[in-house]
C-alpha positions as CSV (number, residue, x, y, z in Angstrom):
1,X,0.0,0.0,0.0
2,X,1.5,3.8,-1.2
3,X,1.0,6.4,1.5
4,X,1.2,10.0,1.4
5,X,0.8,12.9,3.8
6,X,-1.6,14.5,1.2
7,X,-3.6,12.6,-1.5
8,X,-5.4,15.2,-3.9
9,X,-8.1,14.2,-5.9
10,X,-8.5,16.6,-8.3
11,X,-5.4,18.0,-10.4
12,X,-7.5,21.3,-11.1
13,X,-5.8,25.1,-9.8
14,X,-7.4,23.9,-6.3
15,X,-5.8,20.6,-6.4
16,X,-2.5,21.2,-7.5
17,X,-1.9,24.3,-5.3
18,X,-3.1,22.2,-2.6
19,X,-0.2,19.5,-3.6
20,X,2.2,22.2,-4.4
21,X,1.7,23.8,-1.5
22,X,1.6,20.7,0.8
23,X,5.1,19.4,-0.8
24,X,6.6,23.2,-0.2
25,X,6.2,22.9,3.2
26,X,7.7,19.1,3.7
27,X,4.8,16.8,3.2
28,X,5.0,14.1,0.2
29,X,1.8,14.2,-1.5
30,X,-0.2,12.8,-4.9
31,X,-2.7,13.9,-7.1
32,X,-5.1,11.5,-8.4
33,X,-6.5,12.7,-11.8
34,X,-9.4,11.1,-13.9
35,X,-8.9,12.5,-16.8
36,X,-6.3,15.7,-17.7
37,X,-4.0,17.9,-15.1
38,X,-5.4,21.5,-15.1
39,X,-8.8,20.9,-14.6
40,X,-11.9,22.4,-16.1
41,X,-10.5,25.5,-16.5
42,X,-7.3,24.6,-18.7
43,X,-9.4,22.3,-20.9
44,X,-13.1,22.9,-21.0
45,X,-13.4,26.2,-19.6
46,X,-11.1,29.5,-18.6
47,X,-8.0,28.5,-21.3
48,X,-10.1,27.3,-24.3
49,X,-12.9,30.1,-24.2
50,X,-11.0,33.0,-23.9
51,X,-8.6,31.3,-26.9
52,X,-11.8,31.9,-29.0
53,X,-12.7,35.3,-27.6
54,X,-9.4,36.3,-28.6
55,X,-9.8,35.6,-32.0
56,X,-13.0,37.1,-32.0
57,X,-11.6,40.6,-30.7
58,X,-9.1,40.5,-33.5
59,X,-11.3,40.1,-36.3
60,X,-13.6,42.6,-34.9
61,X,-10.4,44.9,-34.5
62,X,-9.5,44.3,-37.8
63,X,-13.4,44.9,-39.3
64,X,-12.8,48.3,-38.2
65,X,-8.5,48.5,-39.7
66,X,-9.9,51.3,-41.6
67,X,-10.6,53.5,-38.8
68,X,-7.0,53.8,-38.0
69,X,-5.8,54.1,-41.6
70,X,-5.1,50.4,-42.2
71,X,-7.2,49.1,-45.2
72,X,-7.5,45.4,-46.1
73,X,-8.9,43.0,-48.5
74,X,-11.6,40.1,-47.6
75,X,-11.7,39.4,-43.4
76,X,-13.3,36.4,-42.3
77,X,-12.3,33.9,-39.8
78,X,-11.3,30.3,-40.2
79,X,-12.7,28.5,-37.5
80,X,-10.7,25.7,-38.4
81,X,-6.9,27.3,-37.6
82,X,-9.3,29.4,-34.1
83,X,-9.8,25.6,-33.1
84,X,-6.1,24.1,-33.8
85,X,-5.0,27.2,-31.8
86,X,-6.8,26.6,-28.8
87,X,-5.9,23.0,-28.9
88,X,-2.1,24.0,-29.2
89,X,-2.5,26.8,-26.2
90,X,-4.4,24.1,-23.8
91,X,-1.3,21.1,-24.8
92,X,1.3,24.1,-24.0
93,X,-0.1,24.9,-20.8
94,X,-0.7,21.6,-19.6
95,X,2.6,20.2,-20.7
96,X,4.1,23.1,-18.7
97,X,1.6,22.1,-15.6
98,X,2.6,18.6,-15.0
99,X,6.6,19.9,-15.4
100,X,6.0,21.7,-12.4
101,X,4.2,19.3,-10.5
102,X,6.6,16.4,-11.5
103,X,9.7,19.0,-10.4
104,X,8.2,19.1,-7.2
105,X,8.0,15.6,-6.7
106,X,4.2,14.5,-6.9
107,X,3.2,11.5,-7.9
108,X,0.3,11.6,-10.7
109,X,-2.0,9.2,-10.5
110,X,-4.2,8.4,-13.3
111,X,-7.9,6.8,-12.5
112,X,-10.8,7.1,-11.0
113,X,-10.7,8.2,-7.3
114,X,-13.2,6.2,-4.5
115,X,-13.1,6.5,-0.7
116,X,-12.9,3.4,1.2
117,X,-12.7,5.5,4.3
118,X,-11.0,8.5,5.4
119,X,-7.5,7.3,5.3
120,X,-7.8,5.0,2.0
121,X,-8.2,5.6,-1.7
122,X,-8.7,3.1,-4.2
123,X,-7.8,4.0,-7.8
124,X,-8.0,1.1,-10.5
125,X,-6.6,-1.9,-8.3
126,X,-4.3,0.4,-6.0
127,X,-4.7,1.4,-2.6
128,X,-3.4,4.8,-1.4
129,X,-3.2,5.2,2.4
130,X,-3.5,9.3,3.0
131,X,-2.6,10.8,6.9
132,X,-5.0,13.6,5.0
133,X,-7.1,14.1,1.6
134,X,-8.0,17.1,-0.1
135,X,-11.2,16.7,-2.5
136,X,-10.7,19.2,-5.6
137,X,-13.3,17.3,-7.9
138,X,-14.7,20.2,-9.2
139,X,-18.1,21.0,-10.7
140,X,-19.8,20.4,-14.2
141,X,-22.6,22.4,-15.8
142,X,-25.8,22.2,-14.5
143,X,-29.0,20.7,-16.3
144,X,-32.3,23.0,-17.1
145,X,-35.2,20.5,-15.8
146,X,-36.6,19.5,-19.0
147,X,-34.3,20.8,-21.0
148,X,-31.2,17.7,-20.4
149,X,-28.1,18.2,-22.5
150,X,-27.9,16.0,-25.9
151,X,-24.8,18.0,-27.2
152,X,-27.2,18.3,-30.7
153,X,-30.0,20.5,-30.1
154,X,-29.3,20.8,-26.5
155,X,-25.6,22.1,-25.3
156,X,-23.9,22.6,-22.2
157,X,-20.1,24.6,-22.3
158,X,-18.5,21.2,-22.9
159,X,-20.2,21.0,-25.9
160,X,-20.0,24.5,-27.6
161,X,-15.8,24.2,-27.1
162,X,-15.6,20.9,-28.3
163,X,-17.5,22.3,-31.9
164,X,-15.3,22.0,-35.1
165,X,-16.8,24.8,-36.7
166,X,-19.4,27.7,-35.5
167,X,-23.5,27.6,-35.1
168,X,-25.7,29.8,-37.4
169,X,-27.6,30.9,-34.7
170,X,-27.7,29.9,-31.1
171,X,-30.0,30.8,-27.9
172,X,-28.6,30.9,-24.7
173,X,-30.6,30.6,-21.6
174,X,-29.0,32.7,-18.5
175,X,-26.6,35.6,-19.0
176,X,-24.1,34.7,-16.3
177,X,-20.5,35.1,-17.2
178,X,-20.6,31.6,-19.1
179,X,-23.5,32.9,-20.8
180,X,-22.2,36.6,-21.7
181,X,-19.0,35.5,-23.1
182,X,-20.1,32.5,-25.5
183,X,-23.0,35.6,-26.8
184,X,-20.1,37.6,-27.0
185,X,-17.7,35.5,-29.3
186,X,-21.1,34.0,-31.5
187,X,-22.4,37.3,-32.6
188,X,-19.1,38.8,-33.0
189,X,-18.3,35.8,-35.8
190,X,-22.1,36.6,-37.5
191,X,-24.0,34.1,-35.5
192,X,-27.7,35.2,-34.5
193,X,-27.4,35.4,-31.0
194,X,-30.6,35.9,-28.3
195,X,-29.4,35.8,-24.9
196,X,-32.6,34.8,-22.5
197,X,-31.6,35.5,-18.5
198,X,-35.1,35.8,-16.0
199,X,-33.2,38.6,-13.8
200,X,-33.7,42.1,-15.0
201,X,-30.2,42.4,-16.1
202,X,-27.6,40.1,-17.6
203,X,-24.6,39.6,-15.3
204,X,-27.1,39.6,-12.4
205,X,-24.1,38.8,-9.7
206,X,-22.5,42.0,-11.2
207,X,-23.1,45.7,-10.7
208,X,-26.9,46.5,-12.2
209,X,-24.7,49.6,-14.4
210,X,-22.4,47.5,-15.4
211,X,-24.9,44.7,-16.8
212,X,-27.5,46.8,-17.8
213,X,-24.4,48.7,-20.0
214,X,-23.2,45.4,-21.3
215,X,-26.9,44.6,-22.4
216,X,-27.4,47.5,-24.4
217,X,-23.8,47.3,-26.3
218,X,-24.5,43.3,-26.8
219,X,-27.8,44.6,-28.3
220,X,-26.1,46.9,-30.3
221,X,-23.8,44.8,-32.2
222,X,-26.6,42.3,-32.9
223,X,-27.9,40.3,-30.0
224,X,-31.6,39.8,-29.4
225,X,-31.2,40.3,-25.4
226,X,-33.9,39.3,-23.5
227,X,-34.6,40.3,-19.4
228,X,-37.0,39.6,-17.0
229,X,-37.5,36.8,-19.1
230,X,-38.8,33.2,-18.8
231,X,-38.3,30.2,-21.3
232,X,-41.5,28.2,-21.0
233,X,-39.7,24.7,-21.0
234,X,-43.1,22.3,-21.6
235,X,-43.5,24.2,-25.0
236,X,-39.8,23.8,-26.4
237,X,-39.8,22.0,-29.5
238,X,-36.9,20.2,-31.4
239,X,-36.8,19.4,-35.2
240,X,-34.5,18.9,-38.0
241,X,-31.9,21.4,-37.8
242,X,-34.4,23.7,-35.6
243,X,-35.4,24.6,-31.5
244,X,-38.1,26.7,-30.9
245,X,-38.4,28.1,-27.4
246,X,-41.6,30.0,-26.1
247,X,-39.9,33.5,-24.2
248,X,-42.2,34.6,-21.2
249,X,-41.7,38.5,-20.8
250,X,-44.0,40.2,-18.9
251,X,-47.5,39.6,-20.5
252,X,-46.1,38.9,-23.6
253,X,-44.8,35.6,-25.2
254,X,-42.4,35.5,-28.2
255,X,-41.1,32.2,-30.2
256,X,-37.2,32.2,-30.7
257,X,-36.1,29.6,-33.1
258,X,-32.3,28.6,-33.4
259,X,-30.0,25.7,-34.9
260,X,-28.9,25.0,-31.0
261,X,-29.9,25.6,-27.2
262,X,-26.8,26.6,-25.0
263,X,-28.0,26.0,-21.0
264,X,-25.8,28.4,-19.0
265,X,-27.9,28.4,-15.6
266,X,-24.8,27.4,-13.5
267,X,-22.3,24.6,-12.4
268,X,-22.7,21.9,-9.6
269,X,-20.3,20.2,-7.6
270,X,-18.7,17.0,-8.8
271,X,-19.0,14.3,-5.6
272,X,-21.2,12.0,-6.7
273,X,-19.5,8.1,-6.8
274,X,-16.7,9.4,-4.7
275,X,-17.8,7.5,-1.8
276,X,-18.4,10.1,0.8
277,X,-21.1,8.0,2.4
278,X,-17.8,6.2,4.0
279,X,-16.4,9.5,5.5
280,X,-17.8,12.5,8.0
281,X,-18.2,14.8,4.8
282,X,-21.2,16.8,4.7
283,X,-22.7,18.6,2.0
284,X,-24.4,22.0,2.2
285,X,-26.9,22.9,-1.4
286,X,-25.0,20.1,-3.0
287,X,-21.4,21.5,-2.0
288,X,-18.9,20.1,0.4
289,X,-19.2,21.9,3.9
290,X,-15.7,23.3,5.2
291,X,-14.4,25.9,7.9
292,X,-12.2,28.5,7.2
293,X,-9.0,26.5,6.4
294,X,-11.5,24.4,4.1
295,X,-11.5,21.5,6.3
296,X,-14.8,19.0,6.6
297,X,-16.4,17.5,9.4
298,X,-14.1,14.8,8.6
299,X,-11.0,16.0,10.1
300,X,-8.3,14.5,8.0
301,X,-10.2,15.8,5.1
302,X,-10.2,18.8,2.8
303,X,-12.1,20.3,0.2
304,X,-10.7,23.3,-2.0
305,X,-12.3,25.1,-5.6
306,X,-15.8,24.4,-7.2
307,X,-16.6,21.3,-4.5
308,X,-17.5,24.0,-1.8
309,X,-19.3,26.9,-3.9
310,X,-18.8,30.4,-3.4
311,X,-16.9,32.1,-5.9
312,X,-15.7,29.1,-8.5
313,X,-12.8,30.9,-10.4
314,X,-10.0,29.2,-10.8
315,X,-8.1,31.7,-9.2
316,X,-10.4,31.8,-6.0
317,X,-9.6,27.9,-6.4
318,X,-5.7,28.3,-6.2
319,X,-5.6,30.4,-3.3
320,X,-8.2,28.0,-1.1
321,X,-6.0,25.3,-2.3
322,X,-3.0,27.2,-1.0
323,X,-4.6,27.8,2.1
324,X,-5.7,24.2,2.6
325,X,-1.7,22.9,1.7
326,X,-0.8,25.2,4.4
327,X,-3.1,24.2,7.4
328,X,-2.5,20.5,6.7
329,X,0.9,21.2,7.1
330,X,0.3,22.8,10.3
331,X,0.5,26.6,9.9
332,X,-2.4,28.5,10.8
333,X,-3.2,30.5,7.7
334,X,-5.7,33.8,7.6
335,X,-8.7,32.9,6.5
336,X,-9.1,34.2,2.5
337,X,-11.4,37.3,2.4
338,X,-13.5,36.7,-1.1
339,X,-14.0,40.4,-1.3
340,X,-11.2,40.4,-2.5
341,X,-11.2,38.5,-5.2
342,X,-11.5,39.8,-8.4
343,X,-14.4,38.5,-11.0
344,X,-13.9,39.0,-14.7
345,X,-16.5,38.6,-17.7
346,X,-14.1,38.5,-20.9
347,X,-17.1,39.7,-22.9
348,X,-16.1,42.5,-25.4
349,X,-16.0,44.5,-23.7
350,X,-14.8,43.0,-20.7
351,X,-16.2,43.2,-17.3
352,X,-14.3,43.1,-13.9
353,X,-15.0,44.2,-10.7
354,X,-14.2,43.6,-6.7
355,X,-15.5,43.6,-3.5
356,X,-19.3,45.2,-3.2
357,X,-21.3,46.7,-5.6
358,X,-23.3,50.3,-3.1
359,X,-26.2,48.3,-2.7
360,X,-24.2,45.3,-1.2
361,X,-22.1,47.8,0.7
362,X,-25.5,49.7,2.2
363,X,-27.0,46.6,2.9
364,X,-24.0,45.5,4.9
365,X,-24.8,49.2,7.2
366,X,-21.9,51.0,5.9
367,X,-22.9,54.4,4.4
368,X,-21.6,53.9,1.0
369,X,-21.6,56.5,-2.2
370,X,-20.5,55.7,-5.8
371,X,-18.4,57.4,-8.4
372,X,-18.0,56.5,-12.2
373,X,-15.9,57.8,-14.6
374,X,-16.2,57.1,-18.1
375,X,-14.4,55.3,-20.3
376,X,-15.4,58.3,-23.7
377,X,-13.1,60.9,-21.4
378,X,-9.7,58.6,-21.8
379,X,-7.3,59.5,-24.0
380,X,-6.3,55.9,-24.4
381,X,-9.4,54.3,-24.9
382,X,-10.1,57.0,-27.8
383,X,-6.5,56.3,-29.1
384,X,-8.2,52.6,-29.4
385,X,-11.7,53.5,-30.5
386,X,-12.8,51.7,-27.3
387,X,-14.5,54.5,-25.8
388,X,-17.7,52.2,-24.5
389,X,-17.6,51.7,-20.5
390,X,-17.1,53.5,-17.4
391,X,-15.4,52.2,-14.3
392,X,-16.7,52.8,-10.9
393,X,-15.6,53.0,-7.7
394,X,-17.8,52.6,-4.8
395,X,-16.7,53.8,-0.8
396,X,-17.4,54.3,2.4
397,X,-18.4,57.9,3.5
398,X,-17.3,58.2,6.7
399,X,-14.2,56.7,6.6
400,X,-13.0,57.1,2.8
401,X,-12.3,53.2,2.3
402,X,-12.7,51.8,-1.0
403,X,-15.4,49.3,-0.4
404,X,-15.2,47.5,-4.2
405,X,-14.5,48.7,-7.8
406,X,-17.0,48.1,-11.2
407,X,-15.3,48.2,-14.4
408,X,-16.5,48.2,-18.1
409,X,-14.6,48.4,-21.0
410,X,-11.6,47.7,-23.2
411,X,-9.0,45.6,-21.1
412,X,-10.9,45.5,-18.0
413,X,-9.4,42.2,-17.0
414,X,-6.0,43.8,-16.3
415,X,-7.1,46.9,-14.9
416,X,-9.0,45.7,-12.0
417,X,-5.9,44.4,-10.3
418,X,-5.1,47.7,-9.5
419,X,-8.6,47.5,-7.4
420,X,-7.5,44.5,-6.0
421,X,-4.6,45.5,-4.3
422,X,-6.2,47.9,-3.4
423,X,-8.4,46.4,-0.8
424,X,-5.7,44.2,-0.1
425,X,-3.9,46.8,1.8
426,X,-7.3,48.5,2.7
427,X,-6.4,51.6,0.9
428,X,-8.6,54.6,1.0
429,X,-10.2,56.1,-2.4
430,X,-7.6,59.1,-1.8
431,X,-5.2,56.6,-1.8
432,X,-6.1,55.5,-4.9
433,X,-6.8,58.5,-6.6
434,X,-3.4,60.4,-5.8
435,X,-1.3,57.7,-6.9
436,X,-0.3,58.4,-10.0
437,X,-1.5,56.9,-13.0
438,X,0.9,56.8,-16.5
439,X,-1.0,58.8,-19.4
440,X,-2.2,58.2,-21.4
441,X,-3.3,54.7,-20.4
442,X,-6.9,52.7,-19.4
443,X,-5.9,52.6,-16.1
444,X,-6.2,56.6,-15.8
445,X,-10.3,55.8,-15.7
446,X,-9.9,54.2,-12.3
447,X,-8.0,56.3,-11.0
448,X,-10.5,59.3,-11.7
449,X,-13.2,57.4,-10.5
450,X,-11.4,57.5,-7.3
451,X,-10.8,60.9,-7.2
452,X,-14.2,61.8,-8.0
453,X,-14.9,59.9,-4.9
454,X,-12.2,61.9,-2.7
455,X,-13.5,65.0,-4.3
456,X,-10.4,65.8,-5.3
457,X,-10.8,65.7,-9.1
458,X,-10.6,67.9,-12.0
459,X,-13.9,66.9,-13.3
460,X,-15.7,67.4,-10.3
């Protein structure tokens, strides 16, 4: 029988950090994989998509070369070399992944994972013996109720990256970040695109501005967006080539046909057939139930990333796995403070944001105000004809602390990390606003936003 100090099942950014983090700190520890290192995001999720979204920023980008003097002949995108690209990125990555797990000294263990009891796992015919386990198993997409998956008509994620060429048209029920950035990419490469999501704005988890903004620009380029709106799933029909959903807004009902269904409504936790029934784990909604340093009611187990809920990014994932390397090993880490984690929609344009949006922030009891500065009053955004967005900067009134930051626009995903230090070090929005910002650059519109909120700005 092998034992470990740490058996990981999982080789996802929670697990391997975990592992990583574990054999940093003296323990010898495995990762037990079923099917590729890296996880859902390096293969069917974070890596892949934002490969396509990538391509479909520079053929937009170069749709519009004349607008910066560059003129050129037919521009169309071969879906074909978009695909063979993301498959090369993804191999890169994960070739480089398991060198750095195998320079630490993991073992890799390739099979299906079961619990036999706290202290054993069984993979194919072997028997690990772990002093402690860390589940990492992730989550999946979730299923509409009546609306399973067929990956024909009906598709989950999975199904839209593993596609060899593009959809004609496409629906897609709920406008979270899954949803928003696949409507993104489609009706940027000429697919007919109708986003359906039931809240009154799409990004509901995100700043009502911010989603309502992105809305109206989706619209703009094409998009049939639909709020407040309900798909009535007893009346969805499926032939030849065709789907037609019945849309429920307000009083009214509308018929939206397309050549496929995406279901973006969220992801669950992966835990079935693990054998929990022969540990002390407990789930909560589905998810695994941990404390602060992710431990279970079973104390020699773990559980890091999508298995526990909360914020499942892949970065959020890495630092609870991190976290949970570190109190195995018998430090006492802080406990991670998810407002300060940033969030990013890599929708064009993109979306990011941390901490709390003002209502979140008055709801909390603090006395919060907002201030946005717009994206149309950069120099380097017009430099880019990307003058679309605003970012926004929300504080407390009493004491000046920047309680979270909102951003929309061109490059988003980099900008907020600015934000996020920020509330790292629990910096004030004078803080943010004095220091000094390089011009002309995107990152000038957070910094006004901040000094609009110290009053200290020339726009005021």
């Amino acid at each position: 029988m092998d034992e470990f100090d740490v058996v990981v099942i999982g080789g996802g950014s929670g697990g391997y950090s975990a592992a990583i983090r574990a054999r940093q700190l003296g323990l010898t520890a495995a990762i037990v994989e079923r099917e590729k290192i890296g996880g859902t995001c390096l293969h069917k999720g974070c890596i892949p998509t934002k490969v396509l979204l990538e391509s479909a920023e520079v053929l937009a980008l170069a749709r519009k070369g004349a607008t910066f003097g560059v003129r050129a002949g037919d521009i169309s995108l071969d879906f074909a070399t978009v695909n063979a690209r993301k498959h090369q990125v993804v191999e890169t990555l994960h070739q480089s992944l398991r060198s750095v797990i195998q320079k630490h000294k993991i073992e890799i263990i390739a099979g299906e994972a079961k619990l036999r009891s706290p202290a054993e796992v069984v993979v194919g015919g072997r028997t690990l013996k772990a002093r402690n386990l860390v589940l990492a198993t992730g989550s999946r997409p979730k299923e509409l109720p009546g609306l399973p998956a067929d990956g024909s008509h009906f598709l989950n994620s999975d199904h839209l990256l593993a596609r060899e060429e593009p959809l004609r048209s496409i629906a897609i029920i709920g406008a979270g970040a899954v949803g928003t950035e696949f409507a993104s990419f489609y009706v940027d490469v000429g697919t007919e695109v109708t986003l359906i999501e039931m809240l009154p704005a799409i990004l509901p988890l995100e700043d009502a501005d911010v989603g309502k903004a992105l809305g109206k620009l989706l619209a703009g380029r094409g998009a049939n967006v639909l709020t407040a709106a309900r798909v009535l799933i007893d009346r969805t029909r499926s032939y030849d080539n065709v789907v037609e959903l019945t849309v429920e807004q307000g009083k009214q009902e509308q018929t939206v046909r397309a050549e496929a269904v995406l279901v973006a409504v969220g992801r669950e936790a992966v835990t079935d057939g693990l054998g929990l029934e022969n540990t002390g784990v407990q789930l909560e909604r589905g998810f695994v139930r941990v404390d602060e340093t992710y431990r279970t009611d079973e104390p020699s187990i773990y559980a890091v990333g999508d298995a526990i809920g909360g914020l499942l990014l892949a970065h959020v994932a890495a630092a609870e796995g991190a976290i949970a390397g570190e109190a195995i090993a018998g430090r006492q880490p802080g406990p991670l403070d998810y407002n300060r984690a940033p969030r990013v929609t890599y929708s064009r344009p993109q979306v990011a944001s941390v901490g709390m949006t003002e209502e979140q922030a008055k709801a909390s009891g603090r006395k919060a105000r907002s201030q946005r500065f717009s994206f149309r009053y950069n120099a380097m955004a017009l430099i880019q004809d990307e003058p679309e967005g605003f970012a926004k900067v929300v504080y407390d009134t009493d004491t000046g602390d920047l309680l979270g930051a909102h951003i929309i626009g061109h490059h988003a995903s980099e900008l907020i990390s600015e934000a996020s230090l920020a509330r790292f070090v629990e910096a004030s929005a004078w803080e943010m606003g004095t220091n000094i910002h390089p011009h002309p650059t995107l990152s000038e519109t957070l910094g006004e936003a901040a000094q609009l909120s110290a009053g200290i700005s020339i726009y005021r």
